[in-house]
N, CA, C and O atoms as a CHARMM CRD file, in Angstrom:
* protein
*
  328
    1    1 UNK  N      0.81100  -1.19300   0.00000 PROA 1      0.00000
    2    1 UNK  CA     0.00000   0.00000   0.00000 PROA 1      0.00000
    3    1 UNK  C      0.85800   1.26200   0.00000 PROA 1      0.00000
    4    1 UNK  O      0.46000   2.26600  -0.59100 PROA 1      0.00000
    5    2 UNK  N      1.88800   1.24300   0.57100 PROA 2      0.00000
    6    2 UNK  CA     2.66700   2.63200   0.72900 PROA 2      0.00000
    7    2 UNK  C      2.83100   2.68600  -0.81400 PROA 2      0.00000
    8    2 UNK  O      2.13800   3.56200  -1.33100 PROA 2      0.00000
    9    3 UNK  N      3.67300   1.86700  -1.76600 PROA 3      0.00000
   10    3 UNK  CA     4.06900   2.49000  -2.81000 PROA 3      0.00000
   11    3 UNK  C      2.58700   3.28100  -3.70100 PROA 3      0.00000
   12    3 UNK  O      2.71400   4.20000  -4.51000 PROA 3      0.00000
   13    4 UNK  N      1.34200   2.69700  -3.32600 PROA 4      0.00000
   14    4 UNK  CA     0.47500   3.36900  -4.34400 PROA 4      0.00000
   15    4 UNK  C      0.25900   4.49800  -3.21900 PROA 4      0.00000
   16    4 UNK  O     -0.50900   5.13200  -3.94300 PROA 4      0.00000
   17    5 UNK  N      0.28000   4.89300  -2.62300 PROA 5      0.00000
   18    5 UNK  CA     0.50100   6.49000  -1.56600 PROA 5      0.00000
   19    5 UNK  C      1.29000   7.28600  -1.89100 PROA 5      0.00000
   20    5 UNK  O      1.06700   8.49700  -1.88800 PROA 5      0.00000
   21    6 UNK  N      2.81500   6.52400  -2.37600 PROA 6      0.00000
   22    6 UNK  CA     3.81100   7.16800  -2.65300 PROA 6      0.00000
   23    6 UNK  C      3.37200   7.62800  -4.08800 PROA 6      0.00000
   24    6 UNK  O      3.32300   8.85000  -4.23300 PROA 6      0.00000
   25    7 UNK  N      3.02200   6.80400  -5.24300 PROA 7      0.00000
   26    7 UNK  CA     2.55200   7.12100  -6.43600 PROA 7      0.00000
   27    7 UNK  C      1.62300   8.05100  -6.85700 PROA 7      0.00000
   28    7 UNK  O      1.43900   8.60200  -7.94200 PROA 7      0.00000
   29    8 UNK  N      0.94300   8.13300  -5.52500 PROA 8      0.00000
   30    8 UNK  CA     0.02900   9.72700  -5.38800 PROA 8      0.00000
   31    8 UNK  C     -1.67100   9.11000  -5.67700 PROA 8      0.00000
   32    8 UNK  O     -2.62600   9.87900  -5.57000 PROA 8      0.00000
   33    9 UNK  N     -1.93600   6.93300  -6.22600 PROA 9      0.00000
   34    9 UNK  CA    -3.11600   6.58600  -6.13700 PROA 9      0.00000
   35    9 UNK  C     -3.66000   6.30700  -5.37900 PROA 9      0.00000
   36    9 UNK  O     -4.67500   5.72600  -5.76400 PROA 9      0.00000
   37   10 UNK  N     -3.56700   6.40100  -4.14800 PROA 10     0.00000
   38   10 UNK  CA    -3.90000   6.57900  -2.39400 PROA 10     0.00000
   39   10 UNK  C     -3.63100   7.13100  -1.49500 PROA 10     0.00000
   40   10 UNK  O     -2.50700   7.23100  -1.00400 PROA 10     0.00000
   41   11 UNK  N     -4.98000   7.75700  -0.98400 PROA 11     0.00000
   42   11 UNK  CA    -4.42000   8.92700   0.34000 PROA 11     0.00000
   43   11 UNK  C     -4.75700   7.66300   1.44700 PROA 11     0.00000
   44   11 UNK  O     -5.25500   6.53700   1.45300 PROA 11     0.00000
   45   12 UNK  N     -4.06800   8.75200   2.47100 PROA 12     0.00000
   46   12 UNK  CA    -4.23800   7.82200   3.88900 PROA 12     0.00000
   47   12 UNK  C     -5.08400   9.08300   4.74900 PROA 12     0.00000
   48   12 UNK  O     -4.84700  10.28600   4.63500 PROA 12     0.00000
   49   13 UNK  N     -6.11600   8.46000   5.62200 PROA 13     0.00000
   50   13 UNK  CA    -6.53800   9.54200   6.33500 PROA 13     0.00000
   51   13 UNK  C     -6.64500   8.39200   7.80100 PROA 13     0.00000
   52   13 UNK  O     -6.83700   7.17800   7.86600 PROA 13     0.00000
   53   14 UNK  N     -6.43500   9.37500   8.77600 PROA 14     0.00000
   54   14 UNK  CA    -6.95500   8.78400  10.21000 PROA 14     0.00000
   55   14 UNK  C     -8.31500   8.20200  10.35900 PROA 14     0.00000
   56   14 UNK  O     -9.36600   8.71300   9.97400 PROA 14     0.00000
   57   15 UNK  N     -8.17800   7.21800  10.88800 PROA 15     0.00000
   58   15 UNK  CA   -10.03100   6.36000  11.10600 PROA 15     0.00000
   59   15 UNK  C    -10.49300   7.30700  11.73700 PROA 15     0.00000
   60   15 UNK  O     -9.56000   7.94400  12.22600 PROA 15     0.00000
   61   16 UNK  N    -11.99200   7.96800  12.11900 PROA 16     0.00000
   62   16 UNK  CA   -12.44000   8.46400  12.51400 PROA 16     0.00000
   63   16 UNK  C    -12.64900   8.19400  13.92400 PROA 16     0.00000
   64   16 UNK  O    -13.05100   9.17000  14.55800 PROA 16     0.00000
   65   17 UNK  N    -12.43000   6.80500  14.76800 PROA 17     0.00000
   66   17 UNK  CA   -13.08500   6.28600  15.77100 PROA 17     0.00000
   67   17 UNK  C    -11.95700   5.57200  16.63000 PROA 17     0.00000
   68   17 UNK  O    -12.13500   5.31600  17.82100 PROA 17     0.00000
   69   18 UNK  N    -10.33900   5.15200  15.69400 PROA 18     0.00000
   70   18 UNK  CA    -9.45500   3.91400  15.79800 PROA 18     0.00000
   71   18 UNK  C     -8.01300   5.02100  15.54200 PROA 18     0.00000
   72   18 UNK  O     -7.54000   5.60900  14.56900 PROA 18     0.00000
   73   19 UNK  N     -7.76800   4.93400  16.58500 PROA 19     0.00000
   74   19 UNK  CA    -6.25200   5.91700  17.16000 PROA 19     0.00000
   75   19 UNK  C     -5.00200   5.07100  15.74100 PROA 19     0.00000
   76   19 UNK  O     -4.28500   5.67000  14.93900 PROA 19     0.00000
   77   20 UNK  N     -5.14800   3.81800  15.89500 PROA 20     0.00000
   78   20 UNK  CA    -4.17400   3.33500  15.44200 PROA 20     0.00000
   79   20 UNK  C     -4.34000   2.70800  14.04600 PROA 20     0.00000
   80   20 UNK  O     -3.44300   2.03800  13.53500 PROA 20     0.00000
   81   21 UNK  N     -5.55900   2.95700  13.42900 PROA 21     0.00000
   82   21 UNK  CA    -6.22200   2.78800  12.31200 PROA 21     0.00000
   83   21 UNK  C     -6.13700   3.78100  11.33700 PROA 21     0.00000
   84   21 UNK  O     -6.32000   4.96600  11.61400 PROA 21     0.00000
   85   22 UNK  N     -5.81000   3.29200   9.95300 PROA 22     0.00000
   86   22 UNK  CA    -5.93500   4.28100   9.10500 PROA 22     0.00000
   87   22 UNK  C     -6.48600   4.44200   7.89900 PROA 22     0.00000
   88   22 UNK  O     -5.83900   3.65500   7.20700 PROA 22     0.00000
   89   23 UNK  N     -7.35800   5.02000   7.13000 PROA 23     0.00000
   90   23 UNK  CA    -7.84100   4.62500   6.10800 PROA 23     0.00000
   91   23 UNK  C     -7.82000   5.10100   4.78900 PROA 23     0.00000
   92   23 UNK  O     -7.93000   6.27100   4.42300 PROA 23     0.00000
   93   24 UNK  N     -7.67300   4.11000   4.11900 PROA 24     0.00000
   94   24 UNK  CA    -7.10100   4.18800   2.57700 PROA 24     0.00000
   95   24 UNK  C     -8.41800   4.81200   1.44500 PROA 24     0.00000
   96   24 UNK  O     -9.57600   4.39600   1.40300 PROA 24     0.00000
   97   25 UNK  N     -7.80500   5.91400   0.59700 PROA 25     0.00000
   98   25 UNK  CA    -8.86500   5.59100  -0.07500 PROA 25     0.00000
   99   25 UNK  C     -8.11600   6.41400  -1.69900 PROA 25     0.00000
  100   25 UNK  O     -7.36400   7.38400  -1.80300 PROA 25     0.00000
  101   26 UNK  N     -8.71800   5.53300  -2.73400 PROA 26     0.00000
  102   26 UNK  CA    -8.14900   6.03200  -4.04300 PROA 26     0.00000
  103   26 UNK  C     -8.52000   7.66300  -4.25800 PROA 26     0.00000
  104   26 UNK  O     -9.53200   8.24200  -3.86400 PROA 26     0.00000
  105   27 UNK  N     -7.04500   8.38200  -5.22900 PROA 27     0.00000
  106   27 UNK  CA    -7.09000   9.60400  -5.11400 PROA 27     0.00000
  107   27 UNK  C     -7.75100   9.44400  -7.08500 PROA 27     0.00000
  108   27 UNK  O     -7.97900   8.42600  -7.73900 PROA 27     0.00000
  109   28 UNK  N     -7.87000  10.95000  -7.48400 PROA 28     0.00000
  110   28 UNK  CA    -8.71700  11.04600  -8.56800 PROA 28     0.00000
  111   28 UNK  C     -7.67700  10.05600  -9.69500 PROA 28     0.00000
  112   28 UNK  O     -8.16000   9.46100 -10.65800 PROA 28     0.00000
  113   29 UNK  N     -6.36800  10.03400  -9.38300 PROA 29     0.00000
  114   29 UNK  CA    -5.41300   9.43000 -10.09200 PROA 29     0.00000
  115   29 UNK  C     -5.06900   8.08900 -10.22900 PROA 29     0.00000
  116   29 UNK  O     -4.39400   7.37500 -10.97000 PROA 29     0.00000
  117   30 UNK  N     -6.11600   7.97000  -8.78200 PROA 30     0.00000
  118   30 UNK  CA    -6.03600   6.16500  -8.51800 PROA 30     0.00000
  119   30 UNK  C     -7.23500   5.48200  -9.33400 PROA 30     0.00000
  120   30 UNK  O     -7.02700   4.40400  -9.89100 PROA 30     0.00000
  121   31 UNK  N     -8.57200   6.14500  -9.41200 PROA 31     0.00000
  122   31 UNK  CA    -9.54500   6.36100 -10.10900 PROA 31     0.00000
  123   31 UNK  C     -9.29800   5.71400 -11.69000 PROA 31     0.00000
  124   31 UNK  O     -9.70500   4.68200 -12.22300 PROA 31     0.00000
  125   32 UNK  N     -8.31200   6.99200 -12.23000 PROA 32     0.00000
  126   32 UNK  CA    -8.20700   7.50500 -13.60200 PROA 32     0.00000
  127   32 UNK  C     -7.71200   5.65900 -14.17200 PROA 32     0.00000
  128   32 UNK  O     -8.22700   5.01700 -15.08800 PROA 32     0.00000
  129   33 UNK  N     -6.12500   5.06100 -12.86700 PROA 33     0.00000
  130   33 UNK  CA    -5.76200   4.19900 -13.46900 PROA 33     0.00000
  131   33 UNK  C     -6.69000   3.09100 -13.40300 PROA 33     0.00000
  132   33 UNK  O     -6.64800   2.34300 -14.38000 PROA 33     0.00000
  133   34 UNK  N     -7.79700   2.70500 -12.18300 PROA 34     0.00000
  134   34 UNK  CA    -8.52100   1.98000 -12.18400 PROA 34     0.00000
  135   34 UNK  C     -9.31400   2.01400 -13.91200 PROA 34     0.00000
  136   34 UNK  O     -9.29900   1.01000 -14.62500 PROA 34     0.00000
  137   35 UNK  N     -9.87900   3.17200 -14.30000 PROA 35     0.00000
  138   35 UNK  CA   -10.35900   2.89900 -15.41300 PROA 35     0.00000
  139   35 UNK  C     -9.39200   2.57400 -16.82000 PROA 35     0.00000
  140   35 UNK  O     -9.62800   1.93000 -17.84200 PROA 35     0.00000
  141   36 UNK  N     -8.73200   2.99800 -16.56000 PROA 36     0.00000
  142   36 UNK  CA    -7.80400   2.69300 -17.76200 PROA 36     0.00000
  143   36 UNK  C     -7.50200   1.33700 -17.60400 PROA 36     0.00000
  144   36 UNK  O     -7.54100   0.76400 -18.69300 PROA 36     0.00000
  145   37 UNK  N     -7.15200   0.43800 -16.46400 PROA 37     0.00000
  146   37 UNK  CA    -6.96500  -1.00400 -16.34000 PROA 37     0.00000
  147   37 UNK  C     -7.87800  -1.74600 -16.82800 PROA 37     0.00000
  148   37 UNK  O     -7.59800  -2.70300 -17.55100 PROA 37     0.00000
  149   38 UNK  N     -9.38700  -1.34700 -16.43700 PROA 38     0.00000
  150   38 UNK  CA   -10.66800  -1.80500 -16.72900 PROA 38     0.00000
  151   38 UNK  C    -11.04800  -1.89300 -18.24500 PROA 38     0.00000
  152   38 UNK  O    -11.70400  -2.79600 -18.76300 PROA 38     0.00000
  153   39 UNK  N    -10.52900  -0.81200 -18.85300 PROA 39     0.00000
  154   39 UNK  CA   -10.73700  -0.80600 -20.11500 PROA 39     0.00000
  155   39 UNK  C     -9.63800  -1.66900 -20.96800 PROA 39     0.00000
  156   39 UNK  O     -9.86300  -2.30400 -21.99700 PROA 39     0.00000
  157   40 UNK  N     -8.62600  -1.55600 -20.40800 PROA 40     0.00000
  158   40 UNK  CA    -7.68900  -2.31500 -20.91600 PROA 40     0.00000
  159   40 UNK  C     -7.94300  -4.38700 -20.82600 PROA 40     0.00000
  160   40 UNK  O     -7.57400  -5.28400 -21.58400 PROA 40     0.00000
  161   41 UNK  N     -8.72000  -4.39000 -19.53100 PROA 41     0.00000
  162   41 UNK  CA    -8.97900  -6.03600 -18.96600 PROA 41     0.00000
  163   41 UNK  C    -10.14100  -6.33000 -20.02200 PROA 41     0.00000
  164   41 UNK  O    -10.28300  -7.42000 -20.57500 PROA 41     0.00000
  165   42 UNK  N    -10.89600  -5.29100 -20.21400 PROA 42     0.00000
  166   42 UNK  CA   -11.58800  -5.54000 -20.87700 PROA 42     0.00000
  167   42 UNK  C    -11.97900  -6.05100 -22.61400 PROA 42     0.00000
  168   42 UNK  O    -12.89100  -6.73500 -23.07900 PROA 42     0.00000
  169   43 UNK  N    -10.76200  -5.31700 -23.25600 PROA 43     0.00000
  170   43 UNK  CA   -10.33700  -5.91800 -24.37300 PROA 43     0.00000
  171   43 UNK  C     -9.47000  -7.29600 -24.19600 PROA 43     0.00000
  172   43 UNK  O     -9.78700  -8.44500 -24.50400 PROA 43     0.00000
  173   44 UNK  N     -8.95500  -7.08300 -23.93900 PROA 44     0.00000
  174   44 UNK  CA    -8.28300  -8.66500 -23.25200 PROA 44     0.00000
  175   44 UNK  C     -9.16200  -9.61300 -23.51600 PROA 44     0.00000
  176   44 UNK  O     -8.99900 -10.51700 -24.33500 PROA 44     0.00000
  177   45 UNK  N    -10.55100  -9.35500 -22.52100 PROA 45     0.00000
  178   45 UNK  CA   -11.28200 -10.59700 -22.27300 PROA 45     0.00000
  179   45 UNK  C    -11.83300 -10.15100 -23.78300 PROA 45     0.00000
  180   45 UNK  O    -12.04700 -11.23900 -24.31700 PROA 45     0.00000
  181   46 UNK  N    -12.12400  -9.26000 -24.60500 PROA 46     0.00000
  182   46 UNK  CA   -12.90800  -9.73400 -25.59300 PROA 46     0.00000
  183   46 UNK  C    -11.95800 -10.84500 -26.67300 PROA 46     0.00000
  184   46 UNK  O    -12.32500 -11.87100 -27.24600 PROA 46     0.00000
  185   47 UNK  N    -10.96700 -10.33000 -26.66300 PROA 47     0.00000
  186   47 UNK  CA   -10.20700 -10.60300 -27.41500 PROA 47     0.00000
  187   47 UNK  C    -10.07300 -11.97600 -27.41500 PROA 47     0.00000
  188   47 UNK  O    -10.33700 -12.66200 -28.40300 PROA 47     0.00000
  189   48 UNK  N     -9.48200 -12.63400 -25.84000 PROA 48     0.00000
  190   48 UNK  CA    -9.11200 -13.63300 -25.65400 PROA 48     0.00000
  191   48 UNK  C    -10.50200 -14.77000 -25.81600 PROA 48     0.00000
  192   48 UNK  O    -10.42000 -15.90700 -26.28200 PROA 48     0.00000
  193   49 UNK  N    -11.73500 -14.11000 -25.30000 PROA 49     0.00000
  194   49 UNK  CA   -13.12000 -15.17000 -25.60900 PROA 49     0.00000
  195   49 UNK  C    -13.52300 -15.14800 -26.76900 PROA 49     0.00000
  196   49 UNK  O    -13.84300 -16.25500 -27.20300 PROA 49     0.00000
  197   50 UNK  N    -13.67900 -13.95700 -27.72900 PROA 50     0.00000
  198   50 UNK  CA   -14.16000 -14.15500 -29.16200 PROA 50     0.00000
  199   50 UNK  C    -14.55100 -15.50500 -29.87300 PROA 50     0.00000
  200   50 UNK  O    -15.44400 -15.51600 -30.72100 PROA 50     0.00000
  201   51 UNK  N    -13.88500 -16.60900 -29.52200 PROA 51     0.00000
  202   51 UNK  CA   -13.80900 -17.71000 -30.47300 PROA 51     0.00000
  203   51 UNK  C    -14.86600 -18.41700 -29.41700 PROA 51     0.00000
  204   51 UNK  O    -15.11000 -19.54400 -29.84900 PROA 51     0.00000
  205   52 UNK  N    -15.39300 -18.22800 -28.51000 PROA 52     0.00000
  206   52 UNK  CA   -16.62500 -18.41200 -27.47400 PROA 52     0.00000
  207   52 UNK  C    -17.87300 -17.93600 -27.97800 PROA 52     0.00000
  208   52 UNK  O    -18.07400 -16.81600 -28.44800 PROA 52     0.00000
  209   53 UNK  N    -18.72900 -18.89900 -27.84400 PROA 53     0.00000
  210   53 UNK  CA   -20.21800 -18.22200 -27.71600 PROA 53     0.00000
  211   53 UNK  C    -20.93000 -17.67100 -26.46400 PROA 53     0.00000
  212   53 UNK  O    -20.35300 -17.74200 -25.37900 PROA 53     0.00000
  213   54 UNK  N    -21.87000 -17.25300 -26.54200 PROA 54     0.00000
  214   54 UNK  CA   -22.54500 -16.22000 -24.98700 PROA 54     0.00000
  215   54 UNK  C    -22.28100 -16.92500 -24.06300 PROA 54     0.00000
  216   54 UNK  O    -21.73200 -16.43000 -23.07900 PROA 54     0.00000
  217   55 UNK  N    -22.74800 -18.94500 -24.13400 PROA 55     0.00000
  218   55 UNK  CA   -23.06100 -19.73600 -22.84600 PROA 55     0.00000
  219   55 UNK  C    -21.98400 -19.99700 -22.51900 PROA 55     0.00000
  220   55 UNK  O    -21.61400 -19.78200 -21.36500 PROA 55     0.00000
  221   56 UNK  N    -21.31100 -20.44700 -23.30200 PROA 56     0.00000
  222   56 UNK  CA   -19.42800 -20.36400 -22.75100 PROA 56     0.00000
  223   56 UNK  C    -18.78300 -19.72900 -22.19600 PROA 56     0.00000
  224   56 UNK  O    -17.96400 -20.03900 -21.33100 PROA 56     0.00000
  225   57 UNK  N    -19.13500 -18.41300 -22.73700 PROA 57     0.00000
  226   57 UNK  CA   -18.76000 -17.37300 -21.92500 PROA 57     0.00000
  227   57 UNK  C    -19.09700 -16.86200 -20.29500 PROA 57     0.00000
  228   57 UNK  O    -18.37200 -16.40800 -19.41000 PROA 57     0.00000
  229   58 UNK  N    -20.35800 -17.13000 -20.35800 PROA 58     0.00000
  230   58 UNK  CA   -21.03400 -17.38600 -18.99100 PROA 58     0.00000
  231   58 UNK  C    -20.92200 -18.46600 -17.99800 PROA 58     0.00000
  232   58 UNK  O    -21.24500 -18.53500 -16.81200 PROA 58     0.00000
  233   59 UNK  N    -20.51400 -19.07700 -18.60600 PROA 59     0.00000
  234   59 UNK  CA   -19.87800 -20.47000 -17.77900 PROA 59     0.00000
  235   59 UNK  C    -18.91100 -20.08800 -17.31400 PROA 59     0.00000
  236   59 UNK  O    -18.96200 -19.91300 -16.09700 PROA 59     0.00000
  237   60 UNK  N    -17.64700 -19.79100 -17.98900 PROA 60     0.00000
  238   60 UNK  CA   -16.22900 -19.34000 -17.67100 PROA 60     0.00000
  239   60 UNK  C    -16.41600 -18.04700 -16.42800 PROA 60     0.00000
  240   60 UNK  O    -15.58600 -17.87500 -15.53500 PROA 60     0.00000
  241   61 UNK  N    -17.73600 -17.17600 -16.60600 PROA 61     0.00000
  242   61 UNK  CA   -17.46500 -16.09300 -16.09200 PROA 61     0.00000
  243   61 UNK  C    -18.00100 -16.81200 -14.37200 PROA 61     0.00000
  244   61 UNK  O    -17.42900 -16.73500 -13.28500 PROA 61     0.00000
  245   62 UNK  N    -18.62100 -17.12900 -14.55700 PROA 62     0.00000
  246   62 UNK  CA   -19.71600 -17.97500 -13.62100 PROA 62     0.00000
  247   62 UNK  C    -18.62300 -18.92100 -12.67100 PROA 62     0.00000
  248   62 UNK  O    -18.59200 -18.96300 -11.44100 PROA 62     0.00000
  249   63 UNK  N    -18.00200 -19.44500 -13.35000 PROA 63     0.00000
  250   63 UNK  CA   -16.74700 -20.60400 -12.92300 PROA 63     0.00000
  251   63 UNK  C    -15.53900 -20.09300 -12.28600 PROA 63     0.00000
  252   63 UNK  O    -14.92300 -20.85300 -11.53800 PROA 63     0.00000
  253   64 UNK  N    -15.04900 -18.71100 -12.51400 PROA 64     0.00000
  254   64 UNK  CA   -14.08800 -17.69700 -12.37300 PROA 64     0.00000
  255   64 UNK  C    -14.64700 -16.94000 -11.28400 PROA 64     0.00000
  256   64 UNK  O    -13.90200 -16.42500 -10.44900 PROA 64     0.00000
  257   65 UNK  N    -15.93800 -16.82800 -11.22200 PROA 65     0.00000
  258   65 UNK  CA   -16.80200 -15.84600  -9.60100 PROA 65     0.00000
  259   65 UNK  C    -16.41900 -16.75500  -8.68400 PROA 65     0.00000
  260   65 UNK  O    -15.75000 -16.34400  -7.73600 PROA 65     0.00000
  261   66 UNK  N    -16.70000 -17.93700  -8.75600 PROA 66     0.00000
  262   66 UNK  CA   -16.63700 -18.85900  -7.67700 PROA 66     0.00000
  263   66 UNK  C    -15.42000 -19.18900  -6.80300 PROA 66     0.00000
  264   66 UNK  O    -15.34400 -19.39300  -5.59100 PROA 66     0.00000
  265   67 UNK  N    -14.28400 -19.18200  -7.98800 PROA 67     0.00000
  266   67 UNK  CA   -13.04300 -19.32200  -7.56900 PROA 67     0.00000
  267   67 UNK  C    -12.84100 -17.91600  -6.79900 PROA 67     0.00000
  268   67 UNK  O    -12.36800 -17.90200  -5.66300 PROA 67     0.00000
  269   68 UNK  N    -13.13900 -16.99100  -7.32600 PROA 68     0.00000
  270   68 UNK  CA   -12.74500 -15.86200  -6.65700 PROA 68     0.00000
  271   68 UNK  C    -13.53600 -15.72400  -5.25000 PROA 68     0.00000
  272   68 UNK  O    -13.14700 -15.35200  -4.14200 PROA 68     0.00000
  273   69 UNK  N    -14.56100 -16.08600  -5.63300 PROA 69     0.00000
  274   69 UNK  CA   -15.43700 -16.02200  -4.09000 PROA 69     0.00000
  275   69 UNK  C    -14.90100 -17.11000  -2.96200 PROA 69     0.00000
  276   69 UNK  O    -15.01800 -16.71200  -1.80300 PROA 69     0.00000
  277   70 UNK  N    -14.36800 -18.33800  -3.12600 PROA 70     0.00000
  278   70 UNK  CA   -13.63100 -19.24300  -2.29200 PROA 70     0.00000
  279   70 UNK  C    -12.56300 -19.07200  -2.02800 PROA 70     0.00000
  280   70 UNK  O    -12.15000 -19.44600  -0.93000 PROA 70     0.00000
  281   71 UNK  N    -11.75200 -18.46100  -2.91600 PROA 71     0.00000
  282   71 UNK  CA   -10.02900 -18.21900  -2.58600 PROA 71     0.00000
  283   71 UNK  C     -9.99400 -16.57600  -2.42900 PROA 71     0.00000
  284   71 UNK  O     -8.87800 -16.21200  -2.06000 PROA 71     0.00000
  285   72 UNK  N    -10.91800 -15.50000  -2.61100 PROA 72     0.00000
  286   72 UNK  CA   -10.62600 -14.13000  -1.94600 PROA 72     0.00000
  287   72 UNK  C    -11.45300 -13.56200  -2.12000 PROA 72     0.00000
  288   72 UNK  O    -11.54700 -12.65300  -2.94500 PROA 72     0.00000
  289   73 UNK  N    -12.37200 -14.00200  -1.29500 PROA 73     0.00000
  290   73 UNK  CA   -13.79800 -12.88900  -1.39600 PROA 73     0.00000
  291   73 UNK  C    -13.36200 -11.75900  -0.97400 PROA 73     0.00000
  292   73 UNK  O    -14.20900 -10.97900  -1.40900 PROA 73     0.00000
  293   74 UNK  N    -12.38200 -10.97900  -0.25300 PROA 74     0.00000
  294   74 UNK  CA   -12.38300  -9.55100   0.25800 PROA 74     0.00000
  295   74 UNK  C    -12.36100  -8.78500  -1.50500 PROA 74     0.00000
  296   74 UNK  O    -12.95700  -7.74800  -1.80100 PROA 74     0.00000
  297   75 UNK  N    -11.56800  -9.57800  -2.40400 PROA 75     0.00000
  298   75 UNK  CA   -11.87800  -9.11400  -4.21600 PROA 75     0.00000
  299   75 UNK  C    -12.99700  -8.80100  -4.51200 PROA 75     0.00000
  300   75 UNK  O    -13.22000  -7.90500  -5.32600 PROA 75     0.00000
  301   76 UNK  N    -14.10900  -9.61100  -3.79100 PROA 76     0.00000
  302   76 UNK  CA   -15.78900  -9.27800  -4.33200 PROA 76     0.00000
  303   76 UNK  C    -16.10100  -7.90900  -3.77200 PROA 76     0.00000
  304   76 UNK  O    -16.96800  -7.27700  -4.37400 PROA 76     0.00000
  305   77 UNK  N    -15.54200  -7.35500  -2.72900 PROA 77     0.00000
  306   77 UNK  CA   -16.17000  -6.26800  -2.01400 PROA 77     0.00000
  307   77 UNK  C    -15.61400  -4.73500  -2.39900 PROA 77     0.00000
  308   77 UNK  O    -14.53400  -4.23500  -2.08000 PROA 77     0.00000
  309   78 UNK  N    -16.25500  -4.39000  -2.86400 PROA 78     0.00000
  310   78 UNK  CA   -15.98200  -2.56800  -3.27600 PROA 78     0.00000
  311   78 UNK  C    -16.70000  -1.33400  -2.54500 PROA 78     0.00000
  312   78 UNK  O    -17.89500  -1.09100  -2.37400 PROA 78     0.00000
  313   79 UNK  N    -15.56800  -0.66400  -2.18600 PROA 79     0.00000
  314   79 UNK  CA   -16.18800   0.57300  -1.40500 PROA 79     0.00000
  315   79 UNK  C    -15.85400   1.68300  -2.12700 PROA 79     0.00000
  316   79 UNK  O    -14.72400   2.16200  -2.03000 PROA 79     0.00000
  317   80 UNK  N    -16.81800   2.22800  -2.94900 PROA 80     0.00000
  318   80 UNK  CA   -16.56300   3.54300  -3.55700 PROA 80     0.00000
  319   80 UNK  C    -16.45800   4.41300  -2.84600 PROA 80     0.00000
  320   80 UNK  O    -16.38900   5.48800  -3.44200 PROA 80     0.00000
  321   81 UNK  N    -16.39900   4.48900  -1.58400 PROA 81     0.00000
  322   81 UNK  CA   -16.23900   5.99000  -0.63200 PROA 81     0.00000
  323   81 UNK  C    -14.68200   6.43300  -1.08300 PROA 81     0.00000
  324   81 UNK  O    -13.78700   5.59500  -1.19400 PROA 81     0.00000
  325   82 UNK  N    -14.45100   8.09600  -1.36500 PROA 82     0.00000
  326   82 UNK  CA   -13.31100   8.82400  -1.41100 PROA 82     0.00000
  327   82 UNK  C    -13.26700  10.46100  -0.96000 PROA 82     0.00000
  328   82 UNK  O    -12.20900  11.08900  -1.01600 PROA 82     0.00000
């Protein structure tokens, strides 16, 4: 986490409630690269499924939630607060 602080895509602010707590949250720059990654993952996957039809595709996507939900659900959880 420090280096994306240092990179300027995360501020740190004091927890509101937790002396020794601190909380992270993406700056407009952390944002900017989130979308640019997104757009970028996103051709990827077209690219790489193309030779897939819809149900295939939904399978894979369907098959890939699961794994992610058993091996790191904290990945499923998004907090847009900034």
């Amino acid at each position: 986490m420090t280096q994306l602080v240092e990179r300027g895509l995360l501020r740190r602010e004091p927890h509101p409630t937790s002396r020794r707590s601190m909380r992270l949250y993406a700056t407009d720059e952390g944002h900017s690269v989130v979308t640019r990654a997104a757009s970028i993952a996103g051709r990827i996957e077209a690219e790489t499924t193309s030779p897939l039809g819809a149900d295939d595709k939904g399978t894979i996507h369907r098959l890939l939630y699961r794994l992610v939900e058993q091996l790191n659900p904290d990945a499923l959880t998004v907090d847009n607060r900034s």
